[in-house]
N, C-alpha and C positions, 0 to 999 in steps of 0.2 A: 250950410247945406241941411237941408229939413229932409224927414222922411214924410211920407204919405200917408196920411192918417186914412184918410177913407179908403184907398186901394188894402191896406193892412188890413180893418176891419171887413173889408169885403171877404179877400182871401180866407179871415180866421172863421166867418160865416157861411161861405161855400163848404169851406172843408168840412164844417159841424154836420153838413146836410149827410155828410156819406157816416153813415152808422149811427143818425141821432134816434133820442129815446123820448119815450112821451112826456117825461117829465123835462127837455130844454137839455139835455146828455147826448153824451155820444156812449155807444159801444163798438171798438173797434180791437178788438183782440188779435196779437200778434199774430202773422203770416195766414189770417185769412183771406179769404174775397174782400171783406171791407178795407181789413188794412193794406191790402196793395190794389185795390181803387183809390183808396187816399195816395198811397205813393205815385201812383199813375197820375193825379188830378198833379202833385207838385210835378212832377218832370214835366208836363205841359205848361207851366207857369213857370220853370227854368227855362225850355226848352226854347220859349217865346223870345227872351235875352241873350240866345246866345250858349248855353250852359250845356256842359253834356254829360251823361251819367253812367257810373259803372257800381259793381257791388263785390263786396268778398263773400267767402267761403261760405260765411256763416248769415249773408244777409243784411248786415248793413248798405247804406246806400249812402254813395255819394255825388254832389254836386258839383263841378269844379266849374269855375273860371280863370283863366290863364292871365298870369300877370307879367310883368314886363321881363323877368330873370327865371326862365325857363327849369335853371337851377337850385333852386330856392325850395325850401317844401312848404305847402300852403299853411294858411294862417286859416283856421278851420270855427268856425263857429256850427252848433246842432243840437241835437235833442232828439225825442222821440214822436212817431205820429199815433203808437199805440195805446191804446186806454184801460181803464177797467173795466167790467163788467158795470153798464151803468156810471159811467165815472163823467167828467166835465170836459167841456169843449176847448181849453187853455194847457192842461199840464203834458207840457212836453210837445204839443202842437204850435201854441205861444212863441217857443223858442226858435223852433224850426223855420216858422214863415215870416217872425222879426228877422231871421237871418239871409231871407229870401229878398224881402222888403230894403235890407242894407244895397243888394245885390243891384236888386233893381234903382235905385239911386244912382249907384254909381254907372250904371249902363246908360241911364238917362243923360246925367250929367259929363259923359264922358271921362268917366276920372280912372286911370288906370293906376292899378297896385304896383311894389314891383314884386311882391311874392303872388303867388296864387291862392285864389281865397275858393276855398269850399265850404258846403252844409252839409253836413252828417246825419245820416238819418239813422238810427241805433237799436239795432232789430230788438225785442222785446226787453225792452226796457222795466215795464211795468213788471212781469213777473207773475200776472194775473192767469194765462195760460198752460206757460211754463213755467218750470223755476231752475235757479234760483233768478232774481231779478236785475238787469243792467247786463243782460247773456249775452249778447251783440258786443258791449263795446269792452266787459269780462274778457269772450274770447281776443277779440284784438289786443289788447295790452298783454295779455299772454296770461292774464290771473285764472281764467278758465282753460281750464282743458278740451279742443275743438271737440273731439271726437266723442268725446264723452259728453258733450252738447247736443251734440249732433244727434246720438242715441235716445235724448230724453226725450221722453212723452207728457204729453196732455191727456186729462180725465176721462177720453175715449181712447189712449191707448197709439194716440197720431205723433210721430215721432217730427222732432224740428228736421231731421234731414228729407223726412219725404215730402211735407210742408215747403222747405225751399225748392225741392225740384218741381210740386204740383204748382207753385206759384210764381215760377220763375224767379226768384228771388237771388239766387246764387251767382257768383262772377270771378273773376279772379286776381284781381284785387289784392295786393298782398298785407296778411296784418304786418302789426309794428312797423306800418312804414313812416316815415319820420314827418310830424309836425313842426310847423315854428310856433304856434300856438295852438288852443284851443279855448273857447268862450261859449258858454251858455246861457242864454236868458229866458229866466222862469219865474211864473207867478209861486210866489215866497209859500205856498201851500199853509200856511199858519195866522196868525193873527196878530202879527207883532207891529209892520210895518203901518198897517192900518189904524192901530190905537194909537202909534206915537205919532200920528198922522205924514208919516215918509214916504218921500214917493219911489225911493230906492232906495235898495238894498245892497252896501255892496259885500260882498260877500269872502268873506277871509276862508274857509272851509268847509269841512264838514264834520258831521257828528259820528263816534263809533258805534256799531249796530251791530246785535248778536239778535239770531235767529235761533231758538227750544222748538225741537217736537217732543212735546209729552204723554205720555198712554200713563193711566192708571186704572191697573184690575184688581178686580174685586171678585165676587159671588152672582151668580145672578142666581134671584129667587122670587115666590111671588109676593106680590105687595099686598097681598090679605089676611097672610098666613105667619109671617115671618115679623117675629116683634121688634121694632124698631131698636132695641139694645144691642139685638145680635145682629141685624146685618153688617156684611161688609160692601158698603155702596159706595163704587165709583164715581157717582155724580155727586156724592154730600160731600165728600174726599176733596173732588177736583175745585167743588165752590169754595169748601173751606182755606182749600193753597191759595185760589183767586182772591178770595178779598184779604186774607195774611199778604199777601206779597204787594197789593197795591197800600196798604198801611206803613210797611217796612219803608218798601220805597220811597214814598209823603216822608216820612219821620228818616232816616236815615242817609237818601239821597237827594236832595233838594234841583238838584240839575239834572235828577235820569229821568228816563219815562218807561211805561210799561203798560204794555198792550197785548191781550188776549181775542185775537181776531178771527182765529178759529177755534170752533167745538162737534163735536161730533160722537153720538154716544151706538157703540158699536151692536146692532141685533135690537133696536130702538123696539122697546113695545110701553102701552099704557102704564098697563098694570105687571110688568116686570124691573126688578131691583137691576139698575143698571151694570154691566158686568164690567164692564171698560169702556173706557172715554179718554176721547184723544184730543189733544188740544194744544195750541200756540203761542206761544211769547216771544214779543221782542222788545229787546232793549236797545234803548237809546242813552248816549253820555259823549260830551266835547270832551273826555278823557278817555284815553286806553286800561288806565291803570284803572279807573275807576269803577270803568263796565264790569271789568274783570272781576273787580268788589264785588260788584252788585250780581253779577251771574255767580260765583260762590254762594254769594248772600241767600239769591235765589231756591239753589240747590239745597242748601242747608234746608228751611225752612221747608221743602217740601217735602225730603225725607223725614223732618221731626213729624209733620202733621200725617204720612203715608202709615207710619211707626203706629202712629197713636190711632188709626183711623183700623190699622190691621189692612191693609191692601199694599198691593206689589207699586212700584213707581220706575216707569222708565223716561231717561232723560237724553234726547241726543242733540248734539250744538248743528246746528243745520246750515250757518252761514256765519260768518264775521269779518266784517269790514272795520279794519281800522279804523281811527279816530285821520283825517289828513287838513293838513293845510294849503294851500292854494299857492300861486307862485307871485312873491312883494312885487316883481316888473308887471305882469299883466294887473295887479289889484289896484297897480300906483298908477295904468292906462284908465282904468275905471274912476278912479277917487279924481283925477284930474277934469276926466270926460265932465265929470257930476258937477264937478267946482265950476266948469267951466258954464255950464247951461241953469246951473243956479237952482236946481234941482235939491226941494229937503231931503237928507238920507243920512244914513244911520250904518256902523258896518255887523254882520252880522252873521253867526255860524247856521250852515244850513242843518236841519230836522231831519230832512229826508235823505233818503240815497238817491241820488243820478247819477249818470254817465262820466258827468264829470270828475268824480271822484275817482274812476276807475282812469279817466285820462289824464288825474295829477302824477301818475307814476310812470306816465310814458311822456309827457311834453309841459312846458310851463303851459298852466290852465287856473283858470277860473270862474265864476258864474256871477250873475247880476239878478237881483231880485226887483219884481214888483207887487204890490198889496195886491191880495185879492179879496173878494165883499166876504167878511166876517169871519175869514181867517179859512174859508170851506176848501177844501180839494176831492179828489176820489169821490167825488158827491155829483149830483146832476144839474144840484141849484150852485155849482162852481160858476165864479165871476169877476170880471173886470170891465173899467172903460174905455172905450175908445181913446180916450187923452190919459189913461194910464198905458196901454199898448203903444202908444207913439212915444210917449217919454223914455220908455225902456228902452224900445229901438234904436233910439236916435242916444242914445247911451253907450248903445252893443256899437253903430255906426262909427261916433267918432272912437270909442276905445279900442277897434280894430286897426281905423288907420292910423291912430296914431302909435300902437304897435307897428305899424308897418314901416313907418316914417322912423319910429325909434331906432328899429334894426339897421335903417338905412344910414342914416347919422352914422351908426355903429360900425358901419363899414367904413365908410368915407375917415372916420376917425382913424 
């Protein structure tokens, strides 16, 4: 059974149209108008097979199709429809409507499950609007706290709970309700699969991610007056910890990453000595122990340079995800699926955060990577092919059913 290559590509190009950008992007920020037109355009492309939909508390959305043992909990495959600011037409969309495209196969072909197969759709995923990021599928597994979701606002002040009721988004849906799986396929956001020239990824876990907000105050005075020996500048302070900590990290962690993505200098003028500036880090390491090092490491290193610099340094941990591994039965439905279709691939720990990391602690889960062009994500000129999006699919395809078929064995046994 083959999936449909041009119906895919069709779908993953309608969809780009609602929130695209002038440079070949979408923008479709959590629980706006655009992202629940996008979620509106998929229930009418479920809606067509058959498929019928509800949401919880916080906004997720689900797809369901009924399978033969009404008893059973579905075997879930998802992702996100939401994007960043200016971000690409594939991350977290890709997933969503390869898991749509499996659906439609088997609607065509008549092939019934015996579990019930859904799509998850995972309210603000990105973290671009709100924070902190993966909040949708956070609150379900139970790692976030609803309420205290519910409350947070966006940079006008627009809180997620009024957002789901202005958008209709809300249902009642219960969380942690019990999966037999969970599967997500996503373009590999990095550059790996494409230089060892793989067309999949299959994916053993994820990496652990620590989230710094940093402020560091100083004096502010004016920049004509005041001789460069004696100020105490914020911003000479803050560059000087930024390029020490990407040095340290090069030379001391050879597996972490470390990324400065926001800056922000508080009371901004020309010609005034910056007073405080606020800014971000996060780390990344396939070790728990390790991160740990390195956000010490981190810390160290900027209270030496704050000392020496004479300005104040505050430091607060803003998020941390675990380092997880993925569950051997779905990775060994994968590594078979791949064997079987003859597919190059490689296995590999994921970079990023998704969803599914948050759904390794509530159900056996795992993810399937595909290359994207030069390794781009969160970018406009994010990309892939048509015969990579069918490869991946027809990947997610057979590793579903033959989850499905596995369990069944499993009883009969």
């Amino acid at each position: 059974m083959k999936t449909n290559t041009n119906r895919l590509w069709s779908t993953l190009m309608e969809m780009a149209q609602i929130g695209a950008t002038e440079q070949g992007g979408n923008t479709r920020l959590a629980l706006t108008d655009l992202d629940r037109e996008g979620r509106q355009r998929l229930i009418d492309w479920a809606s067509a097979i058959g498929m019928h939909v509800d949401f919880d508390v916080i906004g997720n959305m689900f797809l369901r199709r009924e399978g033969l043992d009404a008893s059973l909990p579905p075997i879930v495959m998802g992702s996100h429809l939401d994007t960043q600011p200016k971000g690409g037409r594939f991350d977290g969309i890709y997933g969503v409507l390869a898991g749509l495209e499996v659906l439609q196969c088997l609607y065509e072909q008549q092939i019934k499950t015996r579990h019930p197969i859904e799509i998850a759709v995972w309210m603000n995923e990105e973290g671009a609007r709100f924070t902190p990021a993966m909040m949708g599928s956070g609150v379900f597994v139970g790692l976030l706290d609803q309420e205290q979701v519910r409350q947070t606002c966006d940079k006008d002040g627009i809180s997620v709970a009024a957002e789901l009721v202005r958008t209709g988004q809300s249902g009642e849906l219960p969380l942690k309700r019990n999966f037999a799986a969970y599967y997500e396929l996503h373009i590999e956001q990095g550059p790996v699969l494409e230089k060892n020239q793989n067309a999949i990824g299959v994916v053993t876990g994820g990496q652990a991610i620590i989230w710094l907000d940093i402020e560091v105050s100083g004096q502010a005075a004016h920049a004509g007056t005041t001789p460069m020996a004696m100020r105490r500048d914020a911003m000479i302070a803050s560059a000087q910890m930024i390029t020490a900590l990407e040095e340290m990290i090069l030379k001391e962690f050879p597996q972490g990453l470390i990324t400065f993505g926001e800056l922000s200098v508080a009371h901004s003028s020309r010609n005034t000595i910056p007073q405080a500036v606020h800014w971000t880090i996060d780390l990344r390491h396939p070790n728990d122990a390790e991160i740990l090092k390195m956000e010490q490491r981190v810390t160290d290193y900027m209270h030496k340079i704050a000392q020496q610099r004479d300005v104040a340094l505050g430091i607060q941990r803003h998020w941390f995800s675990p380092a997880t591994m993925f569950d051997p039965d779905c990775i060994e439905t994968v590594q078979i699926a791949v064997n079987e279709l003859g597919y190059r691939h490689q296995q590999i720990v994921s970079g990023a955060g998704h969803d599914a990391i948050h759904l390794a602690k509530h159900c056996p889960t795992t993810m399937i990577f595909i290359p994207c062009e030069n390794g781009l994500s969160h970018n406009e000129a994010e990309n892939i092919t048509p015969l990579q999006a069918q490869q991946g699919a027809e990947v997610l395809l057979r590793s579903v059913l033959k989850f499905d078929q596995r369990q069944q064995l499993a009883c009969v046994s």
